[in-house]
N, C-alpha and C positions, 0 to 999 in steps of 0.2 A: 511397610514399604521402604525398601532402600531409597533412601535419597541421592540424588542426580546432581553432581556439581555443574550448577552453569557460569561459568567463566567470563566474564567483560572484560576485553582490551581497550582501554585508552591511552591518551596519550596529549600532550601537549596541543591548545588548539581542537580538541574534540568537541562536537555538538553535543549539548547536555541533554538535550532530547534523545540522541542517540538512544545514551545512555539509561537516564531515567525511564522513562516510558517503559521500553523492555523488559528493566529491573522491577519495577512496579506487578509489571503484568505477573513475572514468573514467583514474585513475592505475594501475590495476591492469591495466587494459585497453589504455593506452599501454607500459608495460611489454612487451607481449609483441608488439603492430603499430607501438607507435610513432607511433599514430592521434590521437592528442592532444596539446595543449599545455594546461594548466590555469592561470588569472589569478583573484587576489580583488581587486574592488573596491571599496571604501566610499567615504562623502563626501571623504576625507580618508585619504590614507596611514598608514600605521602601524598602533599597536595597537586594537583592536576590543575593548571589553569587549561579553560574552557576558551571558547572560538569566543564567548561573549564576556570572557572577563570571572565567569562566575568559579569560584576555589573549590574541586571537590578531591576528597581523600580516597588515594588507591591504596587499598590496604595491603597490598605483596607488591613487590619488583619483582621482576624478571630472575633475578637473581636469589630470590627468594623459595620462589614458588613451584613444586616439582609442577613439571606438565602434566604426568601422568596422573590419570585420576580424575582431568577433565574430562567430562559426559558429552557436554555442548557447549562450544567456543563461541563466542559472540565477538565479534571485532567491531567498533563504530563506525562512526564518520565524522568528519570537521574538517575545515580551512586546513588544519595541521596533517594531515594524512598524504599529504607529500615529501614533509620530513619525517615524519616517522615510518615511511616505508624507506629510507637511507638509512637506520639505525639499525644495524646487521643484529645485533642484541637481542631488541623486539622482533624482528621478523623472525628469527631462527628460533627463537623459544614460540613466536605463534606457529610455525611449521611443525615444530616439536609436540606442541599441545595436540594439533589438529593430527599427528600422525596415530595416535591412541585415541582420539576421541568418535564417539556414536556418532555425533552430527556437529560441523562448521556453521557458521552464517555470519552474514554483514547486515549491518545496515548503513546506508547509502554511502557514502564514497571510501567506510570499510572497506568497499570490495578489491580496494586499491592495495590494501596492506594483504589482503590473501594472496592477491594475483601476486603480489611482489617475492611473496611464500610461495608461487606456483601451485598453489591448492585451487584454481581455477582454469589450468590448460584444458585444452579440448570442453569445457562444459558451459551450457548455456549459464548466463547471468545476468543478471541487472542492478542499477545504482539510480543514483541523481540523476532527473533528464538532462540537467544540464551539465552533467559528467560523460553523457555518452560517447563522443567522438573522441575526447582525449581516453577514455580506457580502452575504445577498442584502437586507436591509433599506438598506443604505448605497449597493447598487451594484444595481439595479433591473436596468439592461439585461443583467446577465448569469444565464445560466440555471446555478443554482448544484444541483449533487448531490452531497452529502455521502456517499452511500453507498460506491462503488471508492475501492479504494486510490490508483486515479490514473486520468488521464480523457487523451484525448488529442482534441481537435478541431482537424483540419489541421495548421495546423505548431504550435501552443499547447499544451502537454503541463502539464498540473497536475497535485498529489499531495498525499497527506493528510498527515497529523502525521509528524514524526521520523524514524522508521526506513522510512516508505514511502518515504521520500528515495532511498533505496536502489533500493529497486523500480524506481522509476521509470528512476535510473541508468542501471540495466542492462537495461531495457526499451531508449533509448537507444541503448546500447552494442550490444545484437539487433537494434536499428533499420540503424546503420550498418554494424556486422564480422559479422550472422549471431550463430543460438542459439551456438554451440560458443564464440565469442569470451565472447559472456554467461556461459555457465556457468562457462567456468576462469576467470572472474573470481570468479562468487558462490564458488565451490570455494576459490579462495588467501583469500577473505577468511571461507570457513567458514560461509557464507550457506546453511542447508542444502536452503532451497529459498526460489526466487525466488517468490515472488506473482505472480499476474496481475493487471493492472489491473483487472479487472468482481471481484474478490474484495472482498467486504466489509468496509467498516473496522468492522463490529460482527460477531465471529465469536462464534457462539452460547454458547460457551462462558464468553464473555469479557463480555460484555454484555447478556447476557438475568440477568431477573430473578431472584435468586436465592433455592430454597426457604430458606420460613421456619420451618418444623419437620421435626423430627428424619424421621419416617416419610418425608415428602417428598426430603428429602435422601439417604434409604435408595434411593427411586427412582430420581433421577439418575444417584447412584453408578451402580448397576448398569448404565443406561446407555451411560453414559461407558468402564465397564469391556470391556464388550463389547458394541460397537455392533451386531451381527451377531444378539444373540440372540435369542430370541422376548419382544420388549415389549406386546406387545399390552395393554388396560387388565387383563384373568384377572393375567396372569404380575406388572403391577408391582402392581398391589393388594393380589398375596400378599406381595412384596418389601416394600410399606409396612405390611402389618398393616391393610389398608383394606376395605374392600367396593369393587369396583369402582364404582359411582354415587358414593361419597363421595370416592373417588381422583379422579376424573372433575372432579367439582367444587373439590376442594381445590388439584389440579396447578392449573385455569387460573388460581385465582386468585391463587396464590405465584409461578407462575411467567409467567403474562400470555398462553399458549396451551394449548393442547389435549394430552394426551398423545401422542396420533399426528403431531402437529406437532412436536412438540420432537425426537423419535424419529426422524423421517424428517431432520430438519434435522442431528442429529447424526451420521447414515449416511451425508449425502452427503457433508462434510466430511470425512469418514472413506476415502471415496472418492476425494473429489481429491486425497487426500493419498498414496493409492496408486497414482493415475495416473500422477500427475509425477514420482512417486520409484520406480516398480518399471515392469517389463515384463509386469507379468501379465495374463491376458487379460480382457476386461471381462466377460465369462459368471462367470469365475473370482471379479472383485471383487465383482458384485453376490449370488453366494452369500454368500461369508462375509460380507459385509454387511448381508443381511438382506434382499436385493431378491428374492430369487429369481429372476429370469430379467433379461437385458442389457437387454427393454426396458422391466419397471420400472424398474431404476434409470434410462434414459437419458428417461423421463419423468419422474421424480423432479428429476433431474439439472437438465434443463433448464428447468424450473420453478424452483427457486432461482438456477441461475448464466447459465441465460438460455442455455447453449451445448450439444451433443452431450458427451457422454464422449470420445469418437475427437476429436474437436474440440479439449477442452480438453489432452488428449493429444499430441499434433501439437503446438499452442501452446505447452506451459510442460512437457513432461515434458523431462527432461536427453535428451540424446545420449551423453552419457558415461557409461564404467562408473563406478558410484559407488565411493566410498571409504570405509572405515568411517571413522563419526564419532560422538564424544562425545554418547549422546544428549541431553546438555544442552544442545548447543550448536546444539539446532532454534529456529529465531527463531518466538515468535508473537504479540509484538503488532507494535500499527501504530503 
């Protein structure tokens, strides 16, 4: 097998996660096909200080390094990614690399130095959520969505903040060797489950509004604890000490939706996470979860993530018998 140059742009101020993760993933993956050869390049050869201080070495400069012959450009992100899209050097040698290359991608406010390359006009993308308003304010032609973990339009692959670096990766790596080569990648590096790009960089858990008294928090809990049970407004009202009309009103106002909203949004969650990670039958999932019958949940379902159950099954559930693993060692931010 020909091996595939994959390229990393950094640059002064870059996230090392960016960087590493990525590298890791398509190093993991060469490993076992031999499918890749991996290059970093910055303005300037040598050491690279990181957005946290940490030194690492670009082995080409700009001035080094022919563009051509790069496969797939990976540009990062960091704090520094608004001076180094002012370095006409770096952008015009990444415009160069990306005009011969199979496929471009960023990870999180990377997308800044593409768009600066105009390798993003007219094409859906996304970055850091908290990068949204200034890309699309700065960079008009391109159609920015902050919500997936990563977006792919044609050969131009974006990705959100830090560890979606990863995702992406190995989305990537699925693209070229097949799911099997993805998974014993995410598997050696302990990834306990890959994300799908249409997954949200705000998982409800994670970024919904968090109650502000006690009774309320009584109700999440339960929730949370067991997404499967009967939530209805009767059962948390009694769990908060509420009347249900005052629960009613108190939930959307602490927490910015409706009790049956929040309920259903933490069921399906709950679901994709036993689709990708088990063989059980989806009649099976949407009992203990609360749906009662395959096609609430696969109405449910498709109304938050946009795709079938069997769909997202097929896409991002392993092939592999799993291994036990550390349950700490499940990733969930982005």
């Amino acid at each position: 097998m020909n091996q595939r140059r994959i390229v990393f742009v950094i640059f002064d101020g870059f996230q090392p996660l960016d960087l590493v993760g990525p590298h890791e993933v398509f190093q993991h993956a060469a490993a076992r096909s031999g499918a890749y050869a991996c290059a970093v390049v910055s303005a300037r050869a040598g050491a690279v200080r990181s957005s946290s201080g940490l030194l690492l070495h670009a082995g080409h400069g700009v001035n080094d390094l022919d563009p051509a012959g790069t496969d797939t450009l990976v540009v990062v992100g960091g704090e520094g990614v608004d001076r180094a899209r002012e370095d006409a050097a770096l952008v015009g040698w990444t415009a160069a690399a990306a005009a011969g290359a199979r496929r471009i991608a960023s990870v999180c406010s990377g997308a800044f130095l593409l768009a600066a390359a105009g390798l993003l006009d007219g094409r859906r993308a996304t970055t850091h959520w908290a990068r949204e308003h200034q890309l699309t304010r700065e960079y008009p032609a391109v159609r920015v969505d902050c919500d997936p973990v990563f977006v792919r339009d044609g050969d131009v692959w974006t990705s959100a903040g830090v560890t979606a670096g990863m995702d992406l990766a190995l989305a990537l790596v699925e693209d070229d060797l097949g799911r099997d080569a993805a998974h014993a990648a995410a598997r050696e590096l302990v990834l306990f489950l890959r994300r799908p790009g249409s997954q949200s960089q705000f998982s409800l858990a994670l970024w919904s509004r968090q109650p502000a008294t006690e009774p309320l928090r009584a109700a999440v809990a339960a929730v949370h604890a067991d997404p499967g049970a009967r939530h209805g407004i009767a059962e948390l009202a009694a769990v908060a000490g509420l009347s249900p009309r005052h629960l009613q009103r108190r939930f959307t106002a602490e927490l910015g939706v409706p009790p049956g909203t929040y309920v259903e949004r933490i069921r399906v969650e709950a679901a994709q996470r036993a689709l990708a990670e088990s063989d059980e039958p989806v009649e099976a999932i949407a009992r203990r979860y609360g749906f009662g019958t395959a096609e609430t949940l696969r109405r449910a379902f498709h109304r938050r993530t946009g795709v079938a159950p069997s769909e997202y099954r097929e896409r991002f559930g392993s092939t592999l018998a799993p291994e036990p693993l550390h349950p700490t060692t499940e990733r969930t931010s982005a």
